[in-house]
C-alpha positions in Angstrom: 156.5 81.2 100.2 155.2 83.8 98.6 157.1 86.0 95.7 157.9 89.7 96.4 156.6 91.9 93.3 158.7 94.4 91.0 158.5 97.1 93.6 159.2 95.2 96.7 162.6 94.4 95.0 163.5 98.0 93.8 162.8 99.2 97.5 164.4 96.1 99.0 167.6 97.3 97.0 167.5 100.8 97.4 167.4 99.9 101.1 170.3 97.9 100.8 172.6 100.6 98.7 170.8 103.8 101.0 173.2 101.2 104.1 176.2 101.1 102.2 176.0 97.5 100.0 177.9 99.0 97.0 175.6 98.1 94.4 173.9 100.7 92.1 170.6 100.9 90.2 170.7 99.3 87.2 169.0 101.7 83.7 165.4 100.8 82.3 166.5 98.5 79.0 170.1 97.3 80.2 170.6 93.7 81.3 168.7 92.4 84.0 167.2 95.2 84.5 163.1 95.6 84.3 161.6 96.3 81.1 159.4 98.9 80.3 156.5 96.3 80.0 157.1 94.5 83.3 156.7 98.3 84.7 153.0 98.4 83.2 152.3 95.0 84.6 153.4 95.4 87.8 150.8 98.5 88.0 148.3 96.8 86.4 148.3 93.8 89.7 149.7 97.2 92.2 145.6 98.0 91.5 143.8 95.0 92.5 145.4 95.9 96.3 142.8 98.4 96.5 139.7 95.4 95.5 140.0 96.0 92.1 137.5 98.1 89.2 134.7 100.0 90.7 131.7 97.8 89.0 128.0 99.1 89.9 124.8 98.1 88.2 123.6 101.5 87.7 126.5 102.1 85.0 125.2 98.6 83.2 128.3 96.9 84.0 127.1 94.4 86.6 123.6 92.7 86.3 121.4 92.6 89.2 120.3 89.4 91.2 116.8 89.2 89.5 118.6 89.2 85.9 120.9 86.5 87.2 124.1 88.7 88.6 127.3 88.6 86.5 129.2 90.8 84.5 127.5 92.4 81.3 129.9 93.1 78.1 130.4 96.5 79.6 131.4 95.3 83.3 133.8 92.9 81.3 135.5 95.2 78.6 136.3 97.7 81.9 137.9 94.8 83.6 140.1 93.9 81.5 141.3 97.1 80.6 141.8 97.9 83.8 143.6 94.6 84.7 145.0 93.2 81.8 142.7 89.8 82.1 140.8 88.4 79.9 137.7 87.5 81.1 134.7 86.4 78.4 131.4 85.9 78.5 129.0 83.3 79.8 128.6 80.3 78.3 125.2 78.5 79.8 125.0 76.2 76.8 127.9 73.9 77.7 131.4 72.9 77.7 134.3 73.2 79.7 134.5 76.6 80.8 130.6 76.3 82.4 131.5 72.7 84.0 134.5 75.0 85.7 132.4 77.9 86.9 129.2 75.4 88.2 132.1 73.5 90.3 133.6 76.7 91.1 130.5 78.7 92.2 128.5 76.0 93.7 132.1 75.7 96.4 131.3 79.4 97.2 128.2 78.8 97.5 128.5 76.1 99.8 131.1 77.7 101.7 129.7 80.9 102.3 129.5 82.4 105.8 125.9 84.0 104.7 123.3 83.4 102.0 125.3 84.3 98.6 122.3 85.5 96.4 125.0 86.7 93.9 126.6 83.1 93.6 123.4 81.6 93.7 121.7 83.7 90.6 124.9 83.0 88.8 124.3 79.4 88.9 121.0 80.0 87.7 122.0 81.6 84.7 124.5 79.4 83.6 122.2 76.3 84.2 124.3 74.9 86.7 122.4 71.3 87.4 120.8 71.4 90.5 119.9 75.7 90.5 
């Protein structure tokens, strides 16, 4: 089941006092109430509703398929300011996080209704065995 966010709550409960419950609203900073930082990260996730960052090649923030797709540094940096991740760059040599994304991307790949040309140059650029 899934978990209501910070402002399904507040309108759950003003819903609830607006039909007589009784209770009130509690301040910003007392106890149990939200914080002023679980405010900025409810709006940071609120966002992504709407399919997240516009990213477009022409701005340099997303390569194109013949340079192998992805994010550049650009594309990246306005992501995570925009969402609070932390997303960091490629790493085609080796190690964990590539292993992750081949296994990852090759399922996407695989389980794509159409061709997936973005997947598929991805692979390629991060020497994903077999692309």
């Amino acid at each position: 089941m899934k978990k209501s966010g910070l402002y399904a709550n507040i309108n759950a409960k003003k819903k609830r006092i607006a039909e007589g419950s009784g209770e009130k609203m509690r301040k910003v900073g007392s106890k149990g109430a939200p914080t002023v930082d679980a405010f900025k990260q409810s709006a940071k996730t609120a966002k992504l509703k709407d399919g997240g960052p516009s990213l477009a090649i022409g701005r340099g923030e997303k390569l194109p398929e013949s340079k192998g797709a992805g994010l550049t540094a650009k594309g990246r940096a306005k992501y995570n300011r925009e969402t609070g991740s932390h997303l960091k760059a490629p790493q085609p040599k080796g190690g964990a996080r590539k292993d992750s994304f081949c296994a990852r991307m090759s399922g996407v790949v695989e389980h794509a209704k159409g061709d997936a040309p973005r997947a598929k140059a991805s692979l390629k650029r991060w020497n994903c065995p077999g692309w």
